[in-house]
C-alpha positions as CSV (number, residue, x, y, z in Angstrom):
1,X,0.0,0.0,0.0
2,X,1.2,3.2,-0.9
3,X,1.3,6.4,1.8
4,X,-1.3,8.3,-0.6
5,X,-3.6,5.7,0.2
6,X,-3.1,4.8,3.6
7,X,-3.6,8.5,4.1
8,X,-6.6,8.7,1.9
9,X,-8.1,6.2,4.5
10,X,-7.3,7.5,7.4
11,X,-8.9,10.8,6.1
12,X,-11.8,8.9,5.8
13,X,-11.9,7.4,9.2
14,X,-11.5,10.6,10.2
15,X,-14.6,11.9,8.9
16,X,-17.2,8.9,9.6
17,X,-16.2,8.2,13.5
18,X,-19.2,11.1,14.4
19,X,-21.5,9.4,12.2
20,X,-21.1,6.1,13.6
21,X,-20.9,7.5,17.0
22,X,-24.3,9.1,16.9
23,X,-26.1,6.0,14.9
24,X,-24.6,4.0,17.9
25,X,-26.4,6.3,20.4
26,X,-29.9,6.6,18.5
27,X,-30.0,3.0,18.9
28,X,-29.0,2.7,22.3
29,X,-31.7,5.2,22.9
30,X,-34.5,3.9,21.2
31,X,-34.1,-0.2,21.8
32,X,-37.0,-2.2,24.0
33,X,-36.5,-4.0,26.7
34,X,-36.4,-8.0,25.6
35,X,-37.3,-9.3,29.4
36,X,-40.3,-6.7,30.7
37,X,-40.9,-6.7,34.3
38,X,-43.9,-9.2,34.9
39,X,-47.2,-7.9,36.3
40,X,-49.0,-9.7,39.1
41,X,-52.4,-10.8,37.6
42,X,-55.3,-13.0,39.2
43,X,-57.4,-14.7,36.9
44,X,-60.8,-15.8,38.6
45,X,-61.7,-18.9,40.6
46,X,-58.2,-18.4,42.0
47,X,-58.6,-19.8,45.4
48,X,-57.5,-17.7,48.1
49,X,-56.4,-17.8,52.0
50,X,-55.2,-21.5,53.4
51,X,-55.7,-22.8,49.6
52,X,-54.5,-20.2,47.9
53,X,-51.2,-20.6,50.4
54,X,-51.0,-24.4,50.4
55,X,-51.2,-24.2,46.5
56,X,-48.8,-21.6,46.0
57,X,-46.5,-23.7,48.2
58,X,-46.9,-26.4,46.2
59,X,-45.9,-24.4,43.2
60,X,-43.2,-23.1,44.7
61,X,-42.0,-26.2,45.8
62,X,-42.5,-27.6,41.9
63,X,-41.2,-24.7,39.8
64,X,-38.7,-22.8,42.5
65,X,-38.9,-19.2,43.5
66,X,-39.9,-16.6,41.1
67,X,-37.6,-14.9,39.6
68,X,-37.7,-11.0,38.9
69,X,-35.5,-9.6,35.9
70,X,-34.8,-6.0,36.0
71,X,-33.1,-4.2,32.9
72,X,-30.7,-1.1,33.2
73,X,-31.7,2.2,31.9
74,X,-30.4,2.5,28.2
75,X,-27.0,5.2,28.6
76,X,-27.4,8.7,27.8
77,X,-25.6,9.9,25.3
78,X,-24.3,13.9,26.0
79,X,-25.2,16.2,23.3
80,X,-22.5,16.9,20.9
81,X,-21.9,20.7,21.4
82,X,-20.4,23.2,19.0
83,X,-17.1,23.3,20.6
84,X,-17.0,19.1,19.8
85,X,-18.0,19.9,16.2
86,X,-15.3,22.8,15.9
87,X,-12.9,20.4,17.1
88,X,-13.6,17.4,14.6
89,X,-14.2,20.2,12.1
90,X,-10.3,21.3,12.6
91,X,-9.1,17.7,12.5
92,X,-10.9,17.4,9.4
93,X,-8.8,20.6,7.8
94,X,-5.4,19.4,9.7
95,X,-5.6,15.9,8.4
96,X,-6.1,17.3,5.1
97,X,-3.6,20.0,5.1
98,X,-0.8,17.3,6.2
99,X,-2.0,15.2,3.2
100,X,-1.7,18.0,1.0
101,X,1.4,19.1,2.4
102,X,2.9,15.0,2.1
103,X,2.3,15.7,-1.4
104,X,4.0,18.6,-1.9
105,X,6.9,17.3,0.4
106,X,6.9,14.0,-2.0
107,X,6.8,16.3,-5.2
108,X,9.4,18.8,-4.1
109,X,11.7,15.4,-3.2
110,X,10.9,14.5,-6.8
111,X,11.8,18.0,-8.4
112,X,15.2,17.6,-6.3
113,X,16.2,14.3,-7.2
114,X,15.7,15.6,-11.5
115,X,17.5,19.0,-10.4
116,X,20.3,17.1,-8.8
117,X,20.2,14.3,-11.9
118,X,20.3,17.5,-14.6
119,X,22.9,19.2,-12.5
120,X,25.2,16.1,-12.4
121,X,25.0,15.8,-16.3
122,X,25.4,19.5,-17.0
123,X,28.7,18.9,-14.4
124,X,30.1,16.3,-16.1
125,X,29.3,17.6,-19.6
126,X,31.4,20.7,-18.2
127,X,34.2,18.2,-17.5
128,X,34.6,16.8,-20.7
129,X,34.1,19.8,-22.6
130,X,37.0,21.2,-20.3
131,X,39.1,18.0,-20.6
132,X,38.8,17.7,-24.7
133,X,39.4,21.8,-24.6
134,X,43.0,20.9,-22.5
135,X,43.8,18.6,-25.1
136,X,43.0,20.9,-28.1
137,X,45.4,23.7,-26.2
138,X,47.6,20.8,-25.9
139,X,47.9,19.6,-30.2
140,X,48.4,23.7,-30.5
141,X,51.2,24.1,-27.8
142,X,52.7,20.9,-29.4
143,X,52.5,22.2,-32.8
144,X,53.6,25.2,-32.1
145,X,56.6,24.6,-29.9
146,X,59.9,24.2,-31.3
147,X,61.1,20.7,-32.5
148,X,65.2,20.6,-32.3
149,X,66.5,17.3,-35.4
150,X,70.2,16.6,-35.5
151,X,71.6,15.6,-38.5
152,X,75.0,15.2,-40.7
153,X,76.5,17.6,-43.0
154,X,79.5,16.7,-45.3
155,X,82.3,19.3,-44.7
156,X,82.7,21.6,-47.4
157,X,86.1,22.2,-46.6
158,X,87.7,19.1,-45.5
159,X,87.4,15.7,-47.0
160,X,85.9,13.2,-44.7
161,X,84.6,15.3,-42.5
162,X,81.3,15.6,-41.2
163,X,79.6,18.0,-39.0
164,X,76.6,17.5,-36.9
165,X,73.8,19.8,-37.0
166,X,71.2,21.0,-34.9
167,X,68.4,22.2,-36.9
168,X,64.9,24.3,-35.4
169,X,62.2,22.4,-37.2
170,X,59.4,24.2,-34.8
171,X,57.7,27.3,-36.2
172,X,59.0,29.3,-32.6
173,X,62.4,30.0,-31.1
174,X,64.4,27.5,-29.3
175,X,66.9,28.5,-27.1
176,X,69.3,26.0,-26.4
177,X,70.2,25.6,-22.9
178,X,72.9,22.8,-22.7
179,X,74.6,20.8,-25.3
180,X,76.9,17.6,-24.4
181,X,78.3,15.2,-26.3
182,X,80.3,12.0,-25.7
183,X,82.5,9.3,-28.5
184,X,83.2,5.6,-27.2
185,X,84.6,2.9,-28.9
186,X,82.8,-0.5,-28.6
187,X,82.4,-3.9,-30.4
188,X,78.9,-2.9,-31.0
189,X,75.5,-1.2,-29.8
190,X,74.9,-3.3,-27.7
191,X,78.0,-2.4,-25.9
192,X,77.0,0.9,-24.7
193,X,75.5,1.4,-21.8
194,X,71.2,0.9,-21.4
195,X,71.0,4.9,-20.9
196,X,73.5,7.4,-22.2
197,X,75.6,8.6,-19.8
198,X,77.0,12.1,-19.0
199,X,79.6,13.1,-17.0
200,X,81.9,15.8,-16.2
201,X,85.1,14.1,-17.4
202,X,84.2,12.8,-20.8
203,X,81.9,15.2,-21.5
204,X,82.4,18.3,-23.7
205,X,79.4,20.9,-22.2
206,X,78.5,24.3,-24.0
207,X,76.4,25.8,-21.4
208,X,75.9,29.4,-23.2
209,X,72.9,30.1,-24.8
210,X,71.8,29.5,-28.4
211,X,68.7,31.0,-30.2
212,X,67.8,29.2,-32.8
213,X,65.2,30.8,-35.4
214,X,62.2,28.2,-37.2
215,X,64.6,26.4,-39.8
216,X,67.9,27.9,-38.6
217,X,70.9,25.4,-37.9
218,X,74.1,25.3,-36.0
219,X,76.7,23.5,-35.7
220,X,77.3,21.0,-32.1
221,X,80.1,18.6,-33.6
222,X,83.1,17.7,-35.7
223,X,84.6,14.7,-37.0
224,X,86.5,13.3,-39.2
225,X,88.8,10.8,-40.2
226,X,91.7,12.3,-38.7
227,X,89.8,12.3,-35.1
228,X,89.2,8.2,-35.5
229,X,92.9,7.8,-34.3
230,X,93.0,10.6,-31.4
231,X,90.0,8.4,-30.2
232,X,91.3,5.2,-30.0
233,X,93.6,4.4,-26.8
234,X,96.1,2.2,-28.2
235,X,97.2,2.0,-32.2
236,X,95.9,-1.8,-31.5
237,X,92.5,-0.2,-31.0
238,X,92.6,1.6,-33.7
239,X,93.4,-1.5,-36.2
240,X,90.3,-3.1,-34.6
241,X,88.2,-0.2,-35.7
242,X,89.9,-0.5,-39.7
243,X,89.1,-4.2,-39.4
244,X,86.0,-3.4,-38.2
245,X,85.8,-5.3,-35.2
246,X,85.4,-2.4,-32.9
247,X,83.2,0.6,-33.7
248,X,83.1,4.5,-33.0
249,X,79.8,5.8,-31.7
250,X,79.3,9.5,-31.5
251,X,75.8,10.5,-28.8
252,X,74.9,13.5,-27.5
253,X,72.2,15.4,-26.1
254,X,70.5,18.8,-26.8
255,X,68.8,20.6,-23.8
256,X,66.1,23.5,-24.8
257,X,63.3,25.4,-24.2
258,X,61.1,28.0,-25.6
259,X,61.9,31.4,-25.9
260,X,58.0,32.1,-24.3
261,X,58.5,29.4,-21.1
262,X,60.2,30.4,-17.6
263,X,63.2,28.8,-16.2
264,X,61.1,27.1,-14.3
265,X,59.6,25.1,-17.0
266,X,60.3,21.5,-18.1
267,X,63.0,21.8,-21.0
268,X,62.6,20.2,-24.1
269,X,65.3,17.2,-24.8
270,X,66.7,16.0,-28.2
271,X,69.0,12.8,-28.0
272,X,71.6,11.8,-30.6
273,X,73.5,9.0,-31.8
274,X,75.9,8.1,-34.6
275,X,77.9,5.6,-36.0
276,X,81.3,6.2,-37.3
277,X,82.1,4.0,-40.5
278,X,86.1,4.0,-41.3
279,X,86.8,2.7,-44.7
280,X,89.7,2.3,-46.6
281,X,89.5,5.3,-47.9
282,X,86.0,7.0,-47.4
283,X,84.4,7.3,-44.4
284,X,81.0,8.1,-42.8
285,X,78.5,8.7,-39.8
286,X,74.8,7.4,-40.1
287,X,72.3,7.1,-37.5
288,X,72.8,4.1,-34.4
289,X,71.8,3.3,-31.3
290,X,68.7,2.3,-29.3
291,X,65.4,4.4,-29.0
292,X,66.9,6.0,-25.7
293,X,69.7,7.3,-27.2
294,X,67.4,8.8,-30.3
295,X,64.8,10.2,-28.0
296,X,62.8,13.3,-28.6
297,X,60.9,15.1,-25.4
């Protein structure tokens, strides 16, 4: 059962207990005794004196005593007065103004619960307009940011020679923070170490400050063939590398940021890697080296 009808039927129980009430005491009032008080009557030919005592004893002494039944006055039922009917009156209007105000109470809980519903979608409808507007500002600060690429250059004025490059393939400034470079000699890639390594004593740092224009270049290493011997230790060393049994890698790193961003700011990071090829007569660099020593952030 729901509460609008158990209310609906108390309303109405309400409203017929001073009916039934007064039917009650109109029939109290007007009912007839079942057992009337019996009248003393004395038909003639009755006989009277010793007789009449003798045979009254003897009827006595057949049917018992007689018995006298007396009923109770019917109850009187007060008058219902105006201040009674006031009263029921006002518990009429107070039973039906708490109904009425249940269902408002149940209607505004109603209202609430589709306010709160709406206000939860229009929330998160807010949140992933926001979150899809962070990642559109994201693709534009991406594309517009500056993109540092190293690459090789033949030297124009020295024959197998080779310069590396650091071009500004962004359409903003860069301004290089930090440029360090490092050449080993190993049997292969895989003999370099998991993450490239930089420190102060095999490192050559250039820690003053290059602007780079969109498509502007400059240049962050040498080598040539010449420099293959001052790199290897021993002149056995540097047989190995003719013979091909040891190789020269050339890595590096180039540390930026954006001309717009703080110091504060996370610089940007370019990671380099090259392999020196020593022929017989020509030599080379071209690209080597895991993905960690090629990373771009």
């Amino acid at each position: 059962m729901s509460l609008r009808s158990a209310v609906l039927i108390a309303l109405l129980g309400l409203a017929t207990m001073p009916a039934i009430a007064l039917a009650q005491a109109d029939g109290s009032a007007g009912a007839v005794p079942k057992n009337p008080a019996p009248q003393s009557t004395q038909k003639p030919g009755t006989p009277t004196g010793q007789d009449a005592s003798q045979g009254a004893e003897g009827t006595g002494a057949a049917n018992g005593p007689p018995q006298i039944i007396v009923n109770p006055p019917p109850p009187v039922v007060p008058p219902w007065t105006w201040r009674e009917r006031v009263a029921w009156g006002a518990n009429i209007v107070l039973a039906v103004l708490g109904y009425v105000g249940i269902m408002l109470f149940l209607r505004m809980l109603k209202s609430i619960e589709r306010n709160t519903a709406a206000s939860a979608a229009t929330a998160q409808a807010a949140v992933d307009t926001a979150q899809a507007t962070l990642e559109q500002t994201q693709l534009l600060l991406e594309a517009e940011r500056p993109w540092i690429v190293v690459r090789v250059e033949a030297s124009l004025t020295k024959e197998n020679s080779f310069r590396v490059m650091a071009t500004n393939r962004g359409r903003t400034p860069a301004r290089i923070v930090s440029l360090v470079d490092r050449v080993e000699v190993a049997a292969d890639e895989t003999g370099l170490p998991a993450n490239p390594e930089y420190d102060g004593t095999k490192t050559a740092a250039r820690p003053e400050p290059i602007v780079l224009l969109p498509s502007e270049s400059v240049s962050i290493k040498t080598f040539g063939r010449d420099d293959a011997r001052t790199v290897c230790k021993t002149p056995e060393e540097f047989e190995k590398v003719e013979l091909w049994e040891k190789n020269i890698f050339l890595h590096g790193r180039v540390t930026y940021r954006d001309m717009t961003s703080s110091t504060d700011s996370e610089p940007f990071v370019t990671n380099w890697c090259y392999w020196y090829i020593h022929g017989d007569k020509k030599s080379a660099l071209t690209i080597a080296g895991t993905p960690e020593y090629n990373k771009h952030i």
